[in-house]
C-alpha positions as CSV (number, residue, x, y, z in Angstrom):
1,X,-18.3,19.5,14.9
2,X,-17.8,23.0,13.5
3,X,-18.7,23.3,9.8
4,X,-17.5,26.6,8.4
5,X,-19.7,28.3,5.7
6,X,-18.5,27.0,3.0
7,X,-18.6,23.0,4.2
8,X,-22.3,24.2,5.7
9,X,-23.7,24.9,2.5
10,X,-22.4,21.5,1.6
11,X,-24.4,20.2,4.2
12,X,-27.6,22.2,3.1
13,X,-27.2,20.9,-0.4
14,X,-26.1,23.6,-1.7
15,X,-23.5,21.8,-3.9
16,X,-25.7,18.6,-5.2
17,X,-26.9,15.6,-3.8
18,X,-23.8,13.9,-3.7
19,X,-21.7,16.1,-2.1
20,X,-24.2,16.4,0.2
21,X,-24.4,12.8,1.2
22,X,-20.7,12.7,1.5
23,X,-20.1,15.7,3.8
24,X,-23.2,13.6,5.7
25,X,-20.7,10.9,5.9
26,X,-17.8,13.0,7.2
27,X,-19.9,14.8,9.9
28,X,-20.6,11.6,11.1
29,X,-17.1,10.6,11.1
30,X,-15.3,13.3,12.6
31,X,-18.1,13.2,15.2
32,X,-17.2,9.1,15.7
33,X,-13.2,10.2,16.0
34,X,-14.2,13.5,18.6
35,X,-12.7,15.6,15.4
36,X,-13.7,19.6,16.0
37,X,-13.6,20.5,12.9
38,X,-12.7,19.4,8.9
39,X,-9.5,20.1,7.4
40,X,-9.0,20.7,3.9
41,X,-7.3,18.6,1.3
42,X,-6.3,18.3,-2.4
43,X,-4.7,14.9,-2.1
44,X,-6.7,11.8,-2.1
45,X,-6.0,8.3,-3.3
46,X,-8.4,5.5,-2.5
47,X,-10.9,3.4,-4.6
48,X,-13.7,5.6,-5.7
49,X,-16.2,3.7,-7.5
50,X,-13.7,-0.2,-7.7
51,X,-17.0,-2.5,-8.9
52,X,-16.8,-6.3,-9.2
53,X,-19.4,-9.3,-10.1
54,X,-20.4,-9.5,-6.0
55,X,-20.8,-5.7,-5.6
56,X,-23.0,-5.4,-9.2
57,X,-25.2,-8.3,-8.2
58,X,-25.8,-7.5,-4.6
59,X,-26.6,-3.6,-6.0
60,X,-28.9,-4.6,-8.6
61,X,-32.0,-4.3,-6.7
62,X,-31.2,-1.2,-5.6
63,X,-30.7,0.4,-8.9
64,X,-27.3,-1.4,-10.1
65,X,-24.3,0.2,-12.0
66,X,-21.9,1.8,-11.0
67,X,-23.5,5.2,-9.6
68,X,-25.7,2.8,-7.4
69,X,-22.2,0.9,-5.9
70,X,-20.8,5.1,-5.6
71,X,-24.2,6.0,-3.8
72,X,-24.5,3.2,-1.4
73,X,-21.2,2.1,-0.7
74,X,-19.1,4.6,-1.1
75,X,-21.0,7.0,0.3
76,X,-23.2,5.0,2.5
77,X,-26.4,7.2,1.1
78,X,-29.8,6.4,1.8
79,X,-30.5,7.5,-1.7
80,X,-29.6,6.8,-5.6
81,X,-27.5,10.2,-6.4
82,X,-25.6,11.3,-9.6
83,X,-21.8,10.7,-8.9
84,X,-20.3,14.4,-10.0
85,X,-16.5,15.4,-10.7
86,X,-14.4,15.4,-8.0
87,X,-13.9,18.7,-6.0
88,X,-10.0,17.7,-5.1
89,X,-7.4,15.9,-6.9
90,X,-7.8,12.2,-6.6
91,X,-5.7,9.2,-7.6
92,X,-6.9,5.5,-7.7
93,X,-5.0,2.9,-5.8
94,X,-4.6,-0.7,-6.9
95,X,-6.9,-2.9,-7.8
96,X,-8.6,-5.1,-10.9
97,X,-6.5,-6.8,-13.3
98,X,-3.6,-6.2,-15.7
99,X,-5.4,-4.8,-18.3
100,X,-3.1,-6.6,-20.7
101,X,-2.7,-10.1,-18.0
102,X,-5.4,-10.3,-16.9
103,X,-6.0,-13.9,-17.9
104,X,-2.3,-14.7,-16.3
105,X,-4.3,-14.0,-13.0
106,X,-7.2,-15.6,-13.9
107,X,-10.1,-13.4,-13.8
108,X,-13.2,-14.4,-15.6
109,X,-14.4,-12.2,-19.0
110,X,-17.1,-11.1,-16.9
111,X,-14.8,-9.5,-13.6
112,X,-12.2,-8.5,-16.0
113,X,-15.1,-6.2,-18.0
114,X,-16.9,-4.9,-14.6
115,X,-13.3,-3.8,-13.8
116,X,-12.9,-2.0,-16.5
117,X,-16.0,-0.2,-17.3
118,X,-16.2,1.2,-13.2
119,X,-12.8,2.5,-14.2
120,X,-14.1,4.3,-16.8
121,X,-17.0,5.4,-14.9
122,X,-14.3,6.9,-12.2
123,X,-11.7,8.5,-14.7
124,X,-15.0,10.6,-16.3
125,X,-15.4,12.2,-12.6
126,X,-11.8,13.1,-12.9
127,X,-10.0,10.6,-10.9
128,X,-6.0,10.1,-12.4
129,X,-6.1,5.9,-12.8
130,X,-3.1,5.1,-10.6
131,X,-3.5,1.7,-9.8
132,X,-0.6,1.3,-7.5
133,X,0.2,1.1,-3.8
134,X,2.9,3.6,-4.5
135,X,1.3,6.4,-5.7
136,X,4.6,8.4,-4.8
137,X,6.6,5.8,-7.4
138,X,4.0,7.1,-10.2
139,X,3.7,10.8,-9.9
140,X,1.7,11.4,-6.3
141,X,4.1,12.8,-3.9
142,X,3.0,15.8,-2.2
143,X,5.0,18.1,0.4
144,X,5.8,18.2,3.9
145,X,2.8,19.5,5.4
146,X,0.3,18.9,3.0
147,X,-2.9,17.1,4.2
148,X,-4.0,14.3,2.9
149,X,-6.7,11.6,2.8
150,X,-5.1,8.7,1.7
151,X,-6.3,4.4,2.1
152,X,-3.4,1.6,1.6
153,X,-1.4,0.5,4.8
154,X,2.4,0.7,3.0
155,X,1.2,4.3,1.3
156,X,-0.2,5.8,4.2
157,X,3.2,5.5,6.2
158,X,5.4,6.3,3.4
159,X,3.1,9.4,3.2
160,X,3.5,10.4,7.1
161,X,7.0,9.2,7.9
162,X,9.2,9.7,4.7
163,X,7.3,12.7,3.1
164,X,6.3,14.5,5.8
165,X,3.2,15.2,5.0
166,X,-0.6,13.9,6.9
167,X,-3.1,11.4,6.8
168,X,-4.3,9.0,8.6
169,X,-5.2,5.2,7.0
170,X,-8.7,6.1,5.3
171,X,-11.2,4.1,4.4
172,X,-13.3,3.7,0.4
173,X,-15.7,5.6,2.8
174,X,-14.1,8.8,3.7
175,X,-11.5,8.8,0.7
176,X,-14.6,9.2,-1.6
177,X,-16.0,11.6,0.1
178,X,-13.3,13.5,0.8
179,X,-12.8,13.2,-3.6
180,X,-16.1,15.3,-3.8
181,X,-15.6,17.5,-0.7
182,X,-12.2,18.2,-0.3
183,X,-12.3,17.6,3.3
184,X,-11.7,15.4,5.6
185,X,-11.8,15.6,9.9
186,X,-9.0,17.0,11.6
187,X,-7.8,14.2,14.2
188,X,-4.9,11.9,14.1
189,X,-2.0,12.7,12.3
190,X,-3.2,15.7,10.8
191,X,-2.5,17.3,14.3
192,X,0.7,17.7,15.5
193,X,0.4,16.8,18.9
194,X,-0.2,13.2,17.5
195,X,3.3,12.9,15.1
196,X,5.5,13.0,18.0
197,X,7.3,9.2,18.7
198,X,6.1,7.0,21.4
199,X,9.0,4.2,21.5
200,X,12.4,4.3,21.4
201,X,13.5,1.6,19.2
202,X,18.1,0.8,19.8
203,X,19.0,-0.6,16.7
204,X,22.7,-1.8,17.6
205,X,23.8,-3.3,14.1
206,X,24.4,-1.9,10.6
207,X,20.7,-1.8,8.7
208,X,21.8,-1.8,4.9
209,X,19.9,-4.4,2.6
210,X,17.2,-4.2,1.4
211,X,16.1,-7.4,3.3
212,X,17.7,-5.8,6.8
213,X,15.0,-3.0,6.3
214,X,12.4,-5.3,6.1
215,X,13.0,-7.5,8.8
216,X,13.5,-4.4,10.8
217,X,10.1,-3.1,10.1
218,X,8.7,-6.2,10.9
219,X,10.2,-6.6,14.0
220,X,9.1,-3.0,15.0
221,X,5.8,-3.4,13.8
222,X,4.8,-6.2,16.1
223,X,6.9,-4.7,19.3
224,X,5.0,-1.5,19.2
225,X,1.9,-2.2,17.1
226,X,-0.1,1.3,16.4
227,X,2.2,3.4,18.2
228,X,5.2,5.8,16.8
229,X,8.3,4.3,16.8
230,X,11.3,6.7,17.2
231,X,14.6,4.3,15.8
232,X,18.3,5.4,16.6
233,X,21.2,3.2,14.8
234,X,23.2,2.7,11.6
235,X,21.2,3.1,8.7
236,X,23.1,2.5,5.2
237,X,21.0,3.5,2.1
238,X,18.2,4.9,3.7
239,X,16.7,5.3,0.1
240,X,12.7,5.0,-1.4
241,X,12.7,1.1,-1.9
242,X,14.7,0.9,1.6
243,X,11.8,3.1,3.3
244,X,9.1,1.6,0.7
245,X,9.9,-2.3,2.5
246,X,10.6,-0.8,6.1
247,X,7.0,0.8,6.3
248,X,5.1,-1.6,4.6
249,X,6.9,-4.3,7.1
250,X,5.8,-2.5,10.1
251,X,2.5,-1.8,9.4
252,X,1.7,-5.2,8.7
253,X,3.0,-7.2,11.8
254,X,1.6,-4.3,14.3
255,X,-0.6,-1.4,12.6
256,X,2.5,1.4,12.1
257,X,1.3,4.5,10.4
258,X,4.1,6.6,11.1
259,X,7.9,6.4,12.0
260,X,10.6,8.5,12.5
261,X,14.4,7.5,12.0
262,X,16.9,10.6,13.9
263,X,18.9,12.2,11.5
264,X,17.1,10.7,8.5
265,X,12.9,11.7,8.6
266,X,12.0,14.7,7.8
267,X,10.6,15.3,11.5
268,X,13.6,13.8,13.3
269,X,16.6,15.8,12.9
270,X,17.3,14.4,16.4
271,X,16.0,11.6,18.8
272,X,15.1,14.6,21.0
273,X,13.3,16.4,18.0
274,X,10.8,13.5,17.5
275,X,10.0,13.0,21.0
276,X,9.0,16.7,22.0
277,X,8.4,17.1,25.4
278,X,7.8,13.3,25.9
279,X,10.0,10.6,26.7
280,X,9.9,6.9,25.2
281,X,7.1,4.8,26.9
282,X,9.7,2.1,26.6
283,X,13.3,1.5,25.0
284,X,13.4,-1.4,22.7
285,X,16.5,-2.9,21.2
286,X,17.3,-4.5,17.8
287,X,20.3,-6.8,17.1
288,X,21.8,-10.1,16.1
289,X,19.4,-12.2,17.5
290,X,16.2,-10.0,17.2
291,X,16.8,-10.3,13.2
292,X,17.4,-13.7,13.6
293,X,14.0,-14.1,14.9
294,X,12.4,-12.0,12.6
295,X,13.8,-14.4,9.6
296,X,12.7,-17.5,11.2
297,X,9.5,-16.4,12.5
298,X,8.7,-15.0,8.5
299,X,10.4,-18.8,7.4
300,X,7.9,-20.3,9.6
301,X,5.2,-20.3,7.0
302,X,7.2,-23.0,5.0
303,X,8.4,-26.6,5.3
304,X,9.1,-27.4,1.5
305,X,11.9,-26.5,-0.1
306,X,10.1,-26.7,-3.6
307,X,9.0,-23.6,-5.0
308,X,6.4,-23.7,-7.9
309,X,5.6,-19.8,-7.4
310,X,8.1,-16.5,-6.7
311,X,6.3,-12.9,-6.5
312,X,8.3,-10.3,-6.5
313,X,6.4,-6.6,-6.0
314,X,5.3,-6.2,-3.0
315,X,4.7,-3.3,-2.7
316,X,5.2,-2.7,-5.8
317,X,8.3,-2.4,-7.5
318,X,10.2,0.7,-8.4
319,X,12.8,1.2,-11.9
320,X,15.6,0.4,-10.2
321,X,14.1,-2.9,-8.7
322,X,13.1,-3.8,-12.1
323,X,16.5,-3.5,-13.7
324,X,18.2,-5.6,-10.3
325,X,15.4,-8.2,-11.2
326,X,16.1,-8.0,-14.8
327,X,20.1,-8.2,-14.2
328,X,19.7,-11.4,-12.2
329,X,18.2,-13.1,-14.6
330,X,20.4,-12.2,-17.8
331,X,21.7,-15.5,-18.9
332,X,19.0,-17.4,-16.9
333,X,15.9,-19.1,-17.1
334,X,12.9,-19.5,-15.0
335,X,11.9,-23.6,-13.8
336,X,9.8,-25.4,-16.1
337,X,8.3,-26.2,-12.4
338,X,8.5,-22.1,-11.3
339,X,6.4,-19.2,-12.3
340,X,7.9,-15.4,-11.8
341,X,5.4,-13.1,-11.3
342,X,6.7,-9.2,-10.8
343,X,4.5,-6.3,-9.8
344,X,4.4,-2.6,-10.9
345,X,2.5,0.4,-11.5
346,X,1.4,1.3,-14.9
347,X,3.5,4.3,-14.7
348,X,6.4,2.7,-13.7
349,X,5.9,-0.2,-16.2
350,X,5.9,1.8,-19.5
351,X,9.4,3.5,-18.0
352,X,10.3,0.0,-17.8
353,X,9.3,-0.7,-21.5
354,X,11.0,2.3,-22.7
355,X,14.3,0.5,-21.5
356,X,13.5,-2.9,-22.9
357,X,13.4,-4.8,-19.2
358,X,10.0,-6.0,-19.4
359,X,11.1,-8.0,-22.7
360,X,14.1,-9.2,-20.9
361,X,12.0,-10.6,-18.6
362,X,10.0,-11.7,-20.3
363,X,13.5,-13.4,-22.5
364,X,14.0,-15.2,-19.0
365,X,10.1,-16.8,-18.4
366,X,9.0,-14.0,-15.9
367,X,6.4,-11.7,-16.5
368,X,6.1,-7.8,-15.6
369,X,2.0,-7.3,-14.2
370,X,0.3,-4.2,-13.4
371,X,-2.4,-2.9,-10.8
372,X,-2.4,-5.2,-8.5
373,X,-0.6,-7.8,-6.6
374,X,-1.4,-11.8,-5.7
375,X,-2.8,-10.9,-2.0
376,X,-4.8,-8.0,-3.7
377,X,-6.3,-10.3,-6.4
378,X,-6.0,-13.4,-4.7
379,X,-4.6,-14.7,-8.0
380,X,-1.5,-17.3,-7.7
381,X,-0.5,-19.9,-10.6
382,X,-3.0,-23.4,-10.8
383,X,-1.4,-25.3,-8.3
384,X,0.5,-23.2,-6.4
385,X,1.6,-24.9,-3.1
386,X,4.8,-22.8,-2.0
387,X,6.0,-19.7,-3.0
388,X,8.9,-17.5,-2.3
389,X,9.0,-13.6,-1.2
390,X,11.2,-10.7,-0.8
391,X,8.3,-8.6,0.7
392,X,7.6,-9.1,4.8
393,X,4.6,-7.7,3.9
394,X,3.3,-10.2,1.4
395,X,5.0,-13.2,3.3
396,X,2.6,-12.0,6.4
397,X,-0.5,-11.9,4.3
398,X,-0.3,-14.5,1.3
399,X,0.3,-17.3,2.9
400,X,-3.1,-17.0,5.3
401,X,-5.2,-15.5,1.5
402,X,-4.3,-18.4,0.2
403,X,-3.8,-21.2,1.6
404,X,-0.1,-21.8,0.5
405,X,3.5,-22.0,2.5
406,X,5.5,-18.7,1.5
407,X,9.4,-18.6,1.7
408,X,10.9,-15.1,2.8
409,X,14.4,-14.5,1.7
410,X,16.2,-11.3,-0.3
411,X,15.3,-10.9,-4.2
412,X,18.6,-12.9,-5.3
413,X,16.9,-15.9,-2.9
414,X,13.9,-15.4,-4.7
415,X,15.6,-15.1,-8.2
416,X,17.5,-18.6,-7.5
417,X,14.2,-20.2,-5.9
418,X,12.5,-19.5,-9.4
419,X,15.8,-20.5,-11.7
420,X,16.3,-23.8,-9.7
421,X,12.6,-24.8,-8.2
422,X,14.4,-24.8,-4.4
423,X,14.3,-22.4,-1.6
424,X,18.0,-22.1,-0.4
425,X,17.8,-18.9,1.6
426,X,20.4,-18.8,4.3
427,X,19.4,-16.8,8.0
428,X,21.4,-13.4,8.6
């Protein structure tokens, strides 16, 4: 790898331990990947620093605290080091507990207070507290172009496909590093050469709910797994949350990182445009039947029609989710037998609270959390046996976290599953 003279004296130490342990950690990254070089970046969101009961008792030999968990885990040092500021702009990702629920997901005093204080630790090295899987919903959304070093499956291919801009799915690893270097190796999708589609993916019918997105994205996701699917069809309201459910769909059934959608991405003005000088490895289409498929393979996960549990947030939701949610349940009330959890961002929550929706909410028996989501914090009601989902994503992971059956269906499905107790969901 070639270091230039600035990343060099990093090496040397010229900068402090620390950032001398993490460009160690980088070298011997990009060398792993066959990267040349390092590129730079001021855009990082991972977990710098995230502590809980396991990591502070398996550390505590070593030293303990939280600089010990930075040295050694993050950074993978050989050595104790003082944790400095960060050298590039840095945003935490989810994770802990709603700092105001946290007992409505069941942490114990003692997680909920490690969680807290490594926090802390990490906002006094300058991190922005985030806590989101949509850093773009809360005030992260950098340009076309820009490189990146970003972790989070759903936020990594929002970042690459709808933005434009670069980064490949990090690790705590490299994103910490990269928070006191400002670099991270040049490979992947930081190079151009590797943006350009790989599958051609005919969608022959009208893509326009929210749940059609979804289901699309899950479909693609397993059919071309970590390649780059280039789609041609009928998009209707190719908006954020549209985009937001799409990605986060496809890069849990297969491992998408990036997409492109003709006419609509910002690197696809054409099918031709997002292929280069390639042509499709293979033409895959999507229609009636393929999304019928896709429903009842994600309905597979469920036999009983009795919901105790719906989660709604996945990944998390934006404003205008929040006041749909909030709409269809005016005049209602949750199951004695039910229990509404919905997901957000800090940031987008106290927008939320500035238009009264988390008390309307709240009116109905649901409950508006922050930071983190039930698959994250493995948190689910006592007794939760079946739940009901309007994410793809969550219905592919929760279920297996678990242990519990998981419903998919659009957010009025999940709405009436939590109003009536029952799952009636109809297939497309």
């Amino acid at each position: 790898m070639k270091l230039n003279g600035e990343e060099q004296a990093m090496l040397d130490g010229v900068g402090g331990k620390a950032r001398q342990k993490a460009m160690e950690l980088l070298v011997r990254y990009g060398e792993a990947l066959g990267a040349e070089r390092l590129v730079a970046t001021d855009n990082i969101a991972g977990v710098p620093g995230s502590s809980n009961p396991f990591l502070q008792k398996f550390y505590q030999p070593r030293g303990g605290g939280y600089q010990a968990i930075f040295s050694y885990f993050d950074l993978d040092s050989d050595e104790l080091v003082e944790v400095p500021p960060a050298a590039a702009h840095t945003c935490h990702l989810q994770g802990g507990y709603d700092p105001e629920n946290w007992q409505t997901l069941g942490a114990s005093p003692e997680a909920f207070k490690i969680s807290q204080e490594s926090e802390a630790f990490i906002a006094g090295r300058g991190v922005e507290i985030l806590k989101t899987c949509t850093p773009y919903l809360a005030g992260n959304v950098p340009k076309k172009g820009d490189h990146c070093a970003w972790m989070e499956s759903s936020a990594v291919v929002y970042c690459n496909s709808v933005l434009g801009a670069r980064t490949n799915t990090e690790g705590r690893e490299s994103t910490s590093a990269a928070m006191l270097t400002g670099k991270i190796p040049d490979w992947g999708f930081h190079r151009d050469a590797n943006r350009l589609g790989s599958h051609l993916i005919e969608v022959d019918i009208e893509i326009e709910s929210i749940m059609d997105w979804g289901m699309l994205g899950y479909f693609v996701g397993a059919a071309v797994q970590e390649r780059i699917p280039v789609l041609k069809g009928r998009f209707a309201n190719a908006d954020l949350v549209r985009h937001k459910h799409f990605g986060a769909a496809a890069a849990s059934s297969g491992g998408v990182e990036m997409y492109h959608i003709a006419g609509i991405t910002p690197e696809a003005p054409s099918v031709e445009a997002a292929f280069g000088p390639r042509r499709p490895v293979e033409v895959i289409r999507y229609g009636a039947a393929e999304r019928r498929r896709v429903y009842e393979d994600l309905n597979s996960k469920a036999t009983d029609p009795n919901v105790d549990f719906v989660m709604l947030g996945c990944p998390h939701y934006s404003l205008d989710q929040i006041r749909d949610a909030a709409r269809m349940l005016d005049g209602k009330r949750v199951s004695e037998n039910c229990k509404l959890w919905v997901f957000t961002s800090r940031a987008v929550k106290a927008k939320a609270e500035a238009e009264g929706l988390p008390k309307r909410l709240r009116d109905a028996g649901a409950v508006l959390l922050t930071d983190t989501c039930s698959s994250i914090s493995q948190a689910v009601p006592p007794g939760t046996k079946v739940a009901a989902l309007d994410s793809a994503k969550q219905t592919h992971y929760l279920p297996a976290i678990m242990g519990i059956q998981a419903w998919f269906g659009s957010t009025q499905d999940c709405i009436n599953a939590a109003v009536t107790g029952r799952f009636t969901g109809v297939s497309p």
